[in-house]
N, C-alpha and C positions, 0 to 999 in steps of 0.2 A: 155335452151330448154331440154337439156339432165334431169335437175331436175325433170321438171315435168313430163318429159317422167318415172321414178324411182318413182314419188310420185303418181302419176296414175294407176301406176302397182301395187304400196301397197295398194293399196285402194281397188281395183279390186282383189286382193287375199283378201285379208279380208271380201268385200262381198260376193267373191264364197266360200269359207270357211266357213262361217257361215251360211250359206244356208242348207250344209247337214248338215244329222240328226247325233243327238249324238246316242251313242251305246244303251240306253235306253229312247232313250226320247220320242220315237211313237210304243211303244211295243206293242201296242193295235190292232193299224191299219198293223203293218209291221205282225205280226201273223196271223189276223185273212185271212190279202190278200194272203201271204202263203197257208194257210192252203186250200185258198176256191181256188185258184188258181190251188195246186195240185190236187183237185178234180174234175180237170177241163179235160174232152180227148179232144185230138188232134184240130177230128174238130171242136168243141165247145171255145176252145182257140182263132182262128183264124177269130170269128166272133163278134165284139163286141155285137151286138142286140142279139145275145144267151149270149154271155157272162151277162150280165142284165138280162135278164129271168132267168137264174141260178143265178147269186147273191141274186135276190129276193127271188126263193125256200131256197134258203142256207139262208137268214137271217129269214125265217118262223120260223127255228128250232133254231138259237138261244138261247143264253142266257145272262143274266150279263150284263156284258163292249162290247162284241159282237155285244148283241142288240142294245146297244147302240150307236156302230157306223154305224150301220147299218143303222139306225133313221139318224144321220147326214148325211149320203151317199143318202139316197133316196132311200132304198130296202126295207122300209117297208108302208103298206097301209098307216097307222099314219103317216110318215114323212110330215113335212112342207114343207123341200124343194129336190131339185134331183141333185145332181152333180155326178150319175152314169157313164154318160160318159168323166169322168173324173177316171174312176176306170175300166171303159171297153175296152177308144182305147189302153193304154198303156198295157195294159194286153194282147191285140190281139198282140201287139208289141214285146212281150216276155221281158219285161221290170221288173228288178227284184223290188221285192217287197216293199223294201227301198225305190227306187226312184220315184216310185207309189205316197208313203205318202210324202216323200217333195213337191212331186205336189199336195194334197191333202189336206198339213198343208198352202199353199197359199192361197187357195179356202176358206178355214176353219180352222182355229188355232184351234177350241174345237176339233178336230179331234185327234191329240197328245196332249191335254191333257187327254186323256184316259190313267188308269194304272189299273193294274190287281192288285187284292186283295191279302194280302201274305196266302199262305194255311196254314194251320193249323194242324201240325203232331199231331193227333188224339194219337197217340201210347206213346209219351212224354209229353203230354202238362194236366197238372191239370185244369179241368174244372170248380171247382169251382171260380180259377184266371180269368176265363174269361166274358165278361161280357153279359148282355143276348143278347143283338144284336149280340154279336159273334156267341154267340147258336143258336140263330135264324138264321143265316147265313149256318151256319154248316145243318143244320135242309134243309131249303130252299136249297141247294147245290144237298141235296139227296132227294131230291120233295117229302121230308115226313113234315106230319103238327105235328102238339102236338095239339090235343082238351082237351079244359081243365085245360091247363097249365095256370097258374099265376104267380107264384113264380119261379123262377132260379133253386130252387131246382128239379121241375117239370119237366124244360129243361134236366139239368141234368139227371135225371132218366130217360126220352124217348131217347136221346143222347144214355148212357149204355144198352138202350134194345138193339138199334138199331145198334148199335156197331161192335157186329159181324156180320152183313149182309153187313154191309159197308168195314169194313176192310179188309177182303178176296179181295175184286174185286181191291183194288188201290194195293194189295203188287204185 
């Protein structure tokens, strides 16, 4: 009796074990519930049906991996489906952010697999190494277009105008 009382228990550590999240493995969603969380006063925290009404305005502005989870949560017009209040009662709970998404990644496994893009130190990084979708990335990050542009070298050259208008604001 005692064994399977010992092998029950290992079993039961191993699936509550693996249930939470690794240190990076829902960076997407543990940030962005952070972030919209802290923006959250008092009494707006303690109300899930406001809480939804503000994750919606918060996912309008948006961008990226963001928007994207956002679209899976139901906070945008476009979304398919809603599992908002699954992101609302626990939040009225004061329920930290982490554990938000492992309730989150059950409802929705694409939800952790969101990862944020690595950035790109503008100050070190040779531009012609990189390739045009990165440019065009770098380009779309500071909601400037290139008209015109065809060739990498193009990129390149609106990249250097734009340069120092961008650099000032991230140091």
């Amino acid at each position: 009796m005692a064994k399977y009382l010992i092998v029950g228990l290992v079993l039961f550590s191993i699936v509550f074990t693996s249930s939470a999240l690794k240190a990076d493995e829902c960076e997407v969603c543990v940030k962005t519930v952070q972030t919209f969380a802290d923006s959250l006063d008092e009494a707006t925290k303690k109300d899930p049906k406001l809480i939804e009404l503000e994750f919606r305005k918060f996912c309008k502005t948006s961008k990226n991996k963001e928007h994207r989870f956002c679209y899976y949560l139901g906070g945008l017009e476009e979304s398919a489906t809603g599992i908002l209040g699954e992101l609302s009662k626990p939040l009225s709970w004061s329920m930290p952010a982490d554990k938000i998404c492992e309730k989150l990644k059950k409802k929705d496994a694409q939800i952790c697999d969101l990862r944020f893009e690595k950035q790109i130190d503008l100050n070190t990084v040779d531009l012609k190494k990189l390739k045009v979708r990165d440019l065009k990335k770098i380009l779309n990050d500071w909601d400037e277009v290139c008209d015109g542009c065809l060739e990498k070298t193009d990129y390149i050259k609106r990249i250097e105008e734009l340069k120092p208008k961008y650099s000032r604001t991230e140091l």
